[in-house]
N, C-alpha and C positions, 0 to 999 in steps of 0.2 A: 504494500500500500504506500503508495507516495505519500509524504510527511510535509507539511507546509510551515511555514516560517509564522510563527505569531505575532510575532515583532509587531507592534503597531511603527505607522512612519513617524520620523522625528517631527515635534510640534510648530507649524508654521511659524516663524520669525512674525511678531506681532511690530510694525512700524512704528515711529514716534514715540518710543518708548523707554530707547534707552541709545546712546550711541554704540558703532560699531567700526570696524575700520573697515572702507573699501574695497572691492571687490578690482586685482588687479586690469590694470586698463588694457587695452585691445584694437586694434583698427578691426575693420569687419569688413570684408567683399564679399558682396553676394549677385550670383549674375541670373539670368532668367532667360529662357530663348523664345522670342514671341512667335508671337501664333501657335503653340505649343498644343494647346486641345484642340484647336482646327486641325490639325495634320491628321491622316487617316493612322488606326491605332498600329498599324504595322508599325510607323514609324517611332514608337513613344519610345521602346527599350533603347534604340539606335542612339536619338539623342538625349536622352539621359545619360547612356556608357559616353556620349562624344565630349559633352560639355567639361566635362572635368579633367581630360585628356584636352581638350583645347586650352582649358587655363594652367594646368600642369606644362603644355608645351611654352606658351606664353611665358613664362613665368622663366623658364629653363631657356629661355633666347634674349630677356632682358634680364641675363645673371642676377635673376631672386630663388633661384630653384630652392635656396635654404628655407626659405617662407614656404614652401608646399610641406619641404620634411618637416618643418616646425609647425604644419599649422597648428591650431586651435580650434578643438569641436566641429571638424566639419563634419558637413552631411549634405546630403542631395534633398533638393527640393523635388521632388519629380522631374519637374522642367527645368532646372535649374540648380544651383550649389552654395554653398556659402562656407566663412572658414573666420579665422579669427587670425592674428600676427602680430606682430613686436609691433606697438605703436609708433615707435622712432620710426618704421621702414616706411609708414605712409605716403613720405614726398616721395618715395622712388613706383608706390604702387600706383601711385597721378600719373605717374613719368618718369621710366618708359612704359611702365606696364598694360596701361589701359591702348595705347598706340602702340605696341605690340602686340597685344590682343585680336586689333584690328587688321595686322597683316596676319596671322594666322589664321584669321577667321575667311580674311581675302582667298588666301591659298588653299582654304579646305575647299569653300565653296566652289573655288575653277576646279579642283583635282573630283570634286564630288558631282561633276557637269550634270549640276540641277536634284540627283535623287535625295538627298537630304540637308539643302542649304540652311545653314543655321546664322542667323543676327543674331544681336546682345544687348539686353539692357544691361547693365552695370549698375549699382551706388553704393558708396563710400562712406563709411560712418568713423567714429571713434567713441569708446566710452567705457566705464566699469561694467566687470563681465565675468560671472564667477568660473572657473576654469577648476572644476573637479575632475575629471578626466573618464567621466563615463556618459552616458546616452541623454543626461539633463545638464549638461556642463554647455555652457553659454546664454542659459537663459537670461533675459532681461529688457530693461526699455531699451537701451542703444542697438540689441536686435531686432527689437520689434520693430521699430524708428528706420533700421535700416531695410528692410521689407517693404514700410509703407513705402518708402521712399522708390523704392524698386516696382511698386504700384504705381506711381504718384500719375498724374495726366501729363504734364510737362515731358515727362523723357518716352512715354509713349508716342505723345504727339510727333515728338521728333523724329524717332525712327519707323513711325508710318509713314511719313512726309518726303522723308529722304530717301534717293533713289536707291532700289535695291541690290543693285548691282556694284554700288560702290560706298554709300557707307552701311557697315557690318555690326558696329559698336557703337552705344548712346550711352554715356554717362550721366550721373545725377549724384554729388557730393552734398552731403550735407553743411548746414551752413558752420560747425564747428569744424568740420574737416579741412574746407576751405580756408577757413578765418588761420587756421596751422600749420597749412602746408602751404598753398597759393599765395593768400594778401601777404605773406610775412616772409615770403620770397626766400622757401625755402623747395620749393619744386620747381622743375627746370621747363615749366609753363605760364608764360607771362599773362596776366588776368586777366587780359583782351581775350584770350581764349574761350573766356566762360562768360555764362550768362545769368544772373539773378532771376530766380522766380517764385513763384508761392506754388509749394507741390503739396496737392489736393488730391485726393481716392475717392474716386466716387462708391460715395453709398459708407464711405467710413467717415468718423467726427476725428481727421487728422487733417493737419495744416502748419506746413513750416516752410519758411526761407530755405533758399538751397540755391543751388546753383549745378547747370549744363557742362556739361563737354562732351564739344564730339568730336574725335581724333581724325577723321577724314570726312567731314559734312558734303554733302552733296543739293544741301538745299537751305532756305534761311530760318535761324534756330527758332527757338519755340517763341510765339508771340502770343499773348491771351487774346481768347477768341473776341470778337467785335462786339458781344452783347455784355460781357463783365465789366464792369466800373472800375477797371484795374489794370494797371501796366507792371511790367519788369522793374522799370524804376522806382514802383511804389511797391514792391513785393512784399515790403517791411511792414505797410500797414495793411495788406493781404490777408495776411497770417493772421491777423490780432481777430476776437471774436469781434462781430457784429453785434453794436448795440444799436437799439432804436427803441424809441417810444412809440407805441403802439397805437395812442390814442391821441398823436399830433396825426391833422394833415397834412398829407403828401405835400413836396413841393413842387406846384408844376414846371414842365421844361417848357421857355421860350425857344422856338426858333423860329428863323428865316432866311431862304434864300440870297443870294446876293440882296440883303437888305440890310434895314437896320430896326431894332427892336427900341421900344421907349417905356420904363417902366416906372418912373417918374418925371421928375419937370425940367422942358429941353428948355436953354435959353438960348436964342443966336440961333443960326441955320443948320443944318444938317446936307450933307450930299453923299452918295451914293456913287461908287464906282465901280466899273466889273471889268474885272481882267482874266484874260485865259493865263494861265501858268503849265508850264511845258514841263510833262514827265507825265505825274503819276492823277489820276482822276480819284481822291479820296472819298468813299464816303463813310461814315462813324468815326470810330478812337481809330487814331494810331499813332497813340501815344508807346505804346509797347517799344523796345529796342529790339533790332530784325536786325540781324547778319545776314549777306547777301545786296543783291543789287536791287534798288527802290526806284525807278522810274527808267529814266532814257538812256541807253549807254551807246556815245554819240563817236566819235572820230572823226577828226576835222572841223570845219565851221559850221557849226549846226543850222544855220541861218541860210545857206548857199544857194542861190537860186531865189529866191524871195524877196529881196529887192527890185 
């Protein structure tokens, strides 16, 4: 007769009640390969075994291989992998590893001509993470944190966007990762590279600052959609909850065509002018910052013949 252990489990750690010391820190990668449940099921085992073999290659051609034998708790997502690492190595897993990533993922997908092309979402986290060294060892918020982020619409958006043929990898660092490796120019990627934004999961109550990169874009990076009241440059106040009073009136929106609106007392004259402006035909926000070309890309005297 099998004999079972009676042991009850040890008593949940109850919060705010007594201090403790830190759970050692961690970077976190975790990558995800989309379209993943669309693929027909034949394909699921395939890339699940490829994904981790592609960042194990990765990893071993931008000399970090000691980061795969060292990792931390990893484990496969189904669609995906994740791993923990010496927080120091962070600036080097920005760069080169994430743009390394992308020429191996280049060269599976021409060697794999079409039968199982694999892209990558990416995101970057840091944080305390307890590292017991069996099947519950990294649980916590900076993993959690690091998933949503791996969810988020921003780095999805990008890598539906961009062509599929040439970029393979979408990254999404968190905004403490960036703030330690990037702003403080300690990774050998200068900040123009990346883009601020508010990464959002639909259908979950998460919402944080972060920040793009894509190692070989193919198109212009993520811009919040035309009906949100929200740009890249305000990503900061993105994130913060909505407050509102429920029981003020809406305020309504004036507009007007090439006019002018008056909502109090004009004194002196008014005129109205309309000009055509050469490039781009706006209409809504766009306010957002767009990597890429934004209107006319001209050579020579644009004007020529028009006189």
């Amino acid at each position: 007769m099998r004999e079972f252990n009676s042991e009850l489990p040890q008593r949940i750690a109850v919060p705010y009640t007594r201090s403790r010391p830190l759970p050692p820190y961690r970077g976190i990668l975790a990558v995800d390969a989309k379209d993943f449940t669309g693929r027909p099921a034949i394909e699921h085992e395939a890339v699940s075994r490829a994904v981790p073999e592609l960042l194990k290659t990765a990893l071993s051609r931008a000399e970090l291989g000691d980061l795969w034998d060292d990792r931390k708790f990893p484990a496969s997502t189904g669609d995906g992998y994740v791993f923990g690492f010496d927080p120091t190595r962070l600036p080097f897993v920005v760069h080169p590893l994430l743009l390394m990533l992308q020429d191996v993922l280049t060269d599976f997908n021409v060697l794999s001509h079409g039968a199982v092309p694999i892209r990558l979402r990416a995101s970057l986290h840091v944080g305390p993470l307890p590292d017991t060294g069996d099947e519950f060892s990294g649980n916590g918020t900076a993993r959690n944190d690091t998933h949503r982020l791996l969810d988020s619409r921003p780095v999805k958006a990008v890598l539906a966007s961009h062509k599929e043929n040439i970029t393979h990898v979408a990254a999404v660092l968190s905004d403490r990762c960036y703030q330690e490796t990037v702003a403080s120019g300690y990774t050998g990627r200068h900040p123009d590279h990346f883009v601020e934004v508010a990464a959002t999961v639909d259908g979950k109550p998460f919402s944080q600052l972060a920040w793009i990169y894509v190692p070989q874009p193919s198109g212009p990076l993520y811009e919040e959609p035309s009906n949100v009241n929200t740009s890249q440059a305000s990503a900061r106040e993105a994130v913060r909850p909505l407050e509102r009073d429920d029981t003020q009136t809406p305020h309504a929106r004036n507009t007007a065509s090439n006019g002018n609106i008056n909502t109090g007392t004009v004194h002196g004259g008014q005129s109205v002018g309309n000009y055509h402006v050469a490039g781009d035909h706006v209409e809504g926000n766009k306010a957002g910052r767009v990597r890429g070309f934004q209107g006319d890309q001209v050579r020579g005297y644009k004007y020529e013949g028009r006189q």
